[in-house]
C-alpha positions as CSV (number, residue, x, y, z in Angstrom):
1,X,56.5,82.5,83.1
2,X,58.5,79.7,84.3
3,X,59.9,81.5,87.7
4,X,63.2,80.2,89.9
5,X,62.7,79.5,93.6
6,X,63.7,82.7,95.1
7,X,64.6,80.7,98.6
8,X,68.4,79.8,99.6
9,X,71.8,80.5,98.6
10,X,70.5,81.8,95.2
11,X,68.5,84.2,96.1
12,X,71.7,86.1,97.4
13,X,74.1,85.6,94.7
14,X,71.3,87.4,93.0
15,X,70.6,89.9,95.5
16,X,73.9,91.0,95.9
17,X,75.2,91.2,92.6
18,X,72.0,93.7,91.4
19,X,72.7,95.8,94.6
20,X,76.6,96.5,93.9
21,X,75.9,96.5,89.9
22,X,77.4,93.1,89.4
23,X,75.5,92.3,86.7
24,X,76.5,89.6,84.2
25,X,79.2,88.2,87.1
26,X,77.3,85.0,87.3
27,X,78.0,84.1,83.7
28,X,81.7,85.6,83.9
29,X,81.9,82.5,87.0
30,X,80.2,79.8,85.1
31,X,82.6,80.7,81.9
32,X,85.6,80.7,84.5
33,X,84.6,77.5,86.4
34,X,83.8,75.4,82.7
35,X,86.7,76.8,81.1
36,X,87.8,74.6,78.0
37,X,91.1,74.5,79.2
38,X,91.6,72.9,82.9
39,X,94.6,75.0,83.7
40,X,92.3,78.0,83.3
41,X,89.4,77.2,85.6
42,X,89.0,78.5,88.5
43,X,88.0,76.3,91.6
44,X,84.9,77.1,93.7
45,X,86.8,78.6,96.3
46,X,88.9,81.0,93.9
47,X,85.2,82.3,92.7
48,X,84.0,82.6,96.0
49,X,86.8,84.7,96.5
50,X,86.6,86.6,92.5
51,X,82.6,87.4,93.5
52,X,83.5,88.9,97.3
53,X,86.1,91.1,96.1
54,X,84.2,92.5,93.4
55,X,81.5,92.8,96.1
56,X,84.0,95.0,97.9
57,X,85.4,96.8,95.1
58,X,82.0,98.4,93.8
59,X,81.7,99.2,98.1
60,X,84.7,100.8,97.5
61,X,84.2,102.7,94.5
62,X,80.5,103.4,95.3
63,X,82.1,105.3,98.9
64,X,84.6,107.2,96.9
65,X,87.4,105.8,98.2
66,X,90.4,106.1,95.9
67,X,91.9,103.5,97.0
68,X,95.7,102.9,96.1
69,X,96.1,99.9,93.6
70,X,96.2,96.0,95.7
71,X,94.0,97.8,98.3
72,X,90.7,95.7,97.4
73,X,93.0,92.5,97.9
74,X,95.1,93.4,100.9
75,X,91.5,94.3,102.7
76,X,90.1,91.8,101.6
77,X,92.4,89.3,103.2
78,X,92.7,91.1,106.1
79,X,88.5,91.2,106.2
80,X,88.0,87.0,105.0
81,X,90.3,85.4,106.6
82,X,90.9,87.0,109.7
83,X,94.6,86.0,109.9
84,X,95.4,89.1,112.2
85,X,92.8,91.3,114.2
86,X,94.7,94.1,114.3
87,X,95.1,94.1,110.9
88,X,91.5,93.4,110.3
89,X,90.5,96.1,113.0
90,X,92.8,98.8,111.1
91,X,91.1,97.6,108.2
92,X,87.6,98.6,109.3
93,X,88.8,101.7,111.1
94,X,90.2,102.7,107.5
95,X,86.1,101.9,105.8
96,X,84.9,103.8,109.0
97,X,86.6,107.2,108.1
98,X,84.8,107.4,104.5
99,X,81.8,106.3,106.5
100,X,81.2,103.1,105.3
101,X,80.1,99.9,107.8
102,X,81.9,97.3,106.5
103,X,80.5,94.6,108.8
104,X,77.4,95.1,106.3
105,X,79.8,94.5,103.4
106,X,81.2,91.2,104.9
107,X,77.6,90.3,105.3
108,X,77.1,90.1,101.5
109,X,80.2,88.3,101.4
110,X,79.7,84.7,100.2
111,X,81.1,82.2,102.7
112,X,80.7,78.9,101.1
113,X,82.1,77.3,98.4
114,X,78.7,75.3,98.4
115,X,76.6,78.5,97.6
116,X,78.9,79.4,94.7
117,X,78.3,75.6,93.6
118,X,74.9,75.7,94.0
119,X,74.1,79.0,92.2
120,X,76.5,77.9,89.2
121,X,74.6,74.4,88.6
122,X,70.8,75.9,89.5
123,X,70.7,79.5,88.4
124,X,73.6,79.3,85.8
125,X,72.9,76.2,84.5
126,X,76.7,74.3,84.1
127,X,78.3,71.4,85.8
128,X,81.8,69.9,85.6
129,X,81.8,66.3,85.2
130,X,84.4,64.9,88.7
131,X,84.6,61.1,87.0
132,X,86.4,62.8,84.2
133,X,88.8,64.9,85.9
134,X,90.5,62.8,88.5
135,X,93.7,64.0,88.1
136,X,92.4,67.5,88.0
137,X,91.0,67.2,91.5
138,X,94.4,65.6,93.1
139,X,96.1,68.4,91.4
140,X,93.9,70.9,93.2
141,X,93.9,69.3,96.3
142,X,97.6,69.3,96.8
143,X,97.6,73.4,95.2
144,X,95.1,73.8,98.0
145,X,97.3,72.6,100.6
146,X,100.5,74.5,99.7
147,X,98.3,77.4,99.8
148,X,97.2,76.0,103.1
149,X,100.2,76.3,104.2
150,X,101.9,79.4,102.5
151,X,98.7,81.1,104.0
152,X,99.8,79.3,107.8
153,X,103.7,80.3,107.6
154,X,102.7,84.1,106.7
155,X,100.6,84.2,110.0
156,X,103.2,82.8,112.4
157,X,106.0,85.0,110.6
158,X,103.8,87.9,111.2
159,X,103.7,86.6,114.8
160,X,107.3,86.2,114.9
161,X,108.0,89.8,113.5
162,X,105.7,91.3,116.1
163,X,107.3,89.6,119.1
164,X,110.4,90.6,118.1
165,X,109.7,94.2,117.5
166,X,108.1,94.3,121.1
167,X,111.2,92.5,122.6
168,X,109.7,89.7,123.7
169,X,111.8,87.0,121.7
170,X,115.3,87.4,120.3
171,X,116.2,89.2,116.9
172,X,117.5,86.1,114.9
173,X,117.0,84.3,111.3
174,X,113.7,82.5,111.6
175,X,112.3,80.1,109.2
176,X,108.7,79.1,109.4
177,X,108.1,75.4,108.1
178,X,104.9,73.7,108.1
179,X,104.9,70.4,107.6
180,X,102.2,67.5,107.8
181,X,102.2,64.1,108.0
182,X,99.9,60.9,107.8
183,X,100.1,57.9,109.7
184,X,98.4,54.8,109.4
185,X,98.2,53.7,113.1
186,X,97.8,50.1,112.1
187,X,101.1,49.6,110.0
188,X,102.4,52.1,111.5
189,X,103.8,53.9,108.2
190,X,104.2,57.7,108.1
191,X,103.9,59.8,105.1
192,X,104.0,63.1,103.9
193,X,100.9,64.5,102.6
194,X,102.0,66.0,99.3
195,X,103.7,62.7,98.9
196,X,100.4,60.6,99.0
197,X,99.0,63.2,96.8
198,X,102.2,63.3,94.0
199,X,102.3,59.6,94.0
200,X,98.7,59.7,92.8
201,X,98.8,61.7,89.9
């Protein structure tokens, strides 16, 4: 019986999916990451986000939680990404109540886009080809960004709202507006990021 190394990231892709019945989620990935049509796939981080929240959905479900629909999401940013620690500490105080530890949920979390990579091409057995999708990975790269920064003007207008609310800065209109730029310090030229990008594609 020809066996699979049971060492490294694979191991708890696998793990983890037979202990919250994910069964059959690695093929739904490898299907979603190889989709015939590139507008469809999803990127390594979008999986890496598809497996964890399935991860805490069956936690959910498997506590008896009946949890209000958006919950899984809205706890799952608040767990991840750790935009806000009070948010993420009401978060865990709201798991604690049904008695379940989420700190051992976020531990069969996957944190790396690499592991989800890995598993797909070793375990799963599909690849995507880069030197034939080179527009493709501009395209991504620049949706990656704006997310970037979507994800970057929430956080400081939830700082914003907070300080205002506690009366420590001014109740005005506030606009949040991230911006970045590249500059090549020998010419001297400045440009905008998405610029680079859009003129590449």
């Amino acid at each position: 019986m020809n066996k699979k190394s049971s060492r490294g990231p694979k191991k708890k892709i696998i793990r983890v999916s037979e202990e919250y019945g994910l069964e059959g989620i690695g093929a739904e990935m490898a299907s979603m990451w190889t989709h015939p049509d590139e507008d469809e796939r999803y990127t390594l981080e979008e999986l890496r986000d598809y497996f964890n929240k399935h991860v805490l959905e069956a936690a959910v479900k498997g506590a008896g939680i009946d949890a209000m629909p958006g919950f899984v999401d809205g706890a799952y940013k608040g767990l991840f990404y750790n935009d806000d620690p009070i948010e993420e500490k009401e978060i865990k105080l709201a798991f604690k109540r049904h008695n379940v530890d989420v700190d051992e949920i976020m531990d069969d979390f996957i944190s790396s886009q690499q592991t989800i990579h890995n598993y797909l091409i070793e375990v799963e057995d599909v690849e995507l080809h880069p030197e034939k999708r080179p527009k493709e990975k501009k395209e991504k790269s620049l949706g990656y960004l704006r997310s970037l920064d979507k994800r970057y003007e929430n956080v400081v207008s939830d700082i914003i709202e907070r300080l205002v609310n506690e009366e420590e800065l001014f109740n005005g209109d506030y606009e949040v507006h991230v911006e970045c730029f590249v500059e090549n310090k020998e010419t001297g030229e400045e440009r905008h990021i998405e610029d680079i990008l859009q003129s590449e594609i």
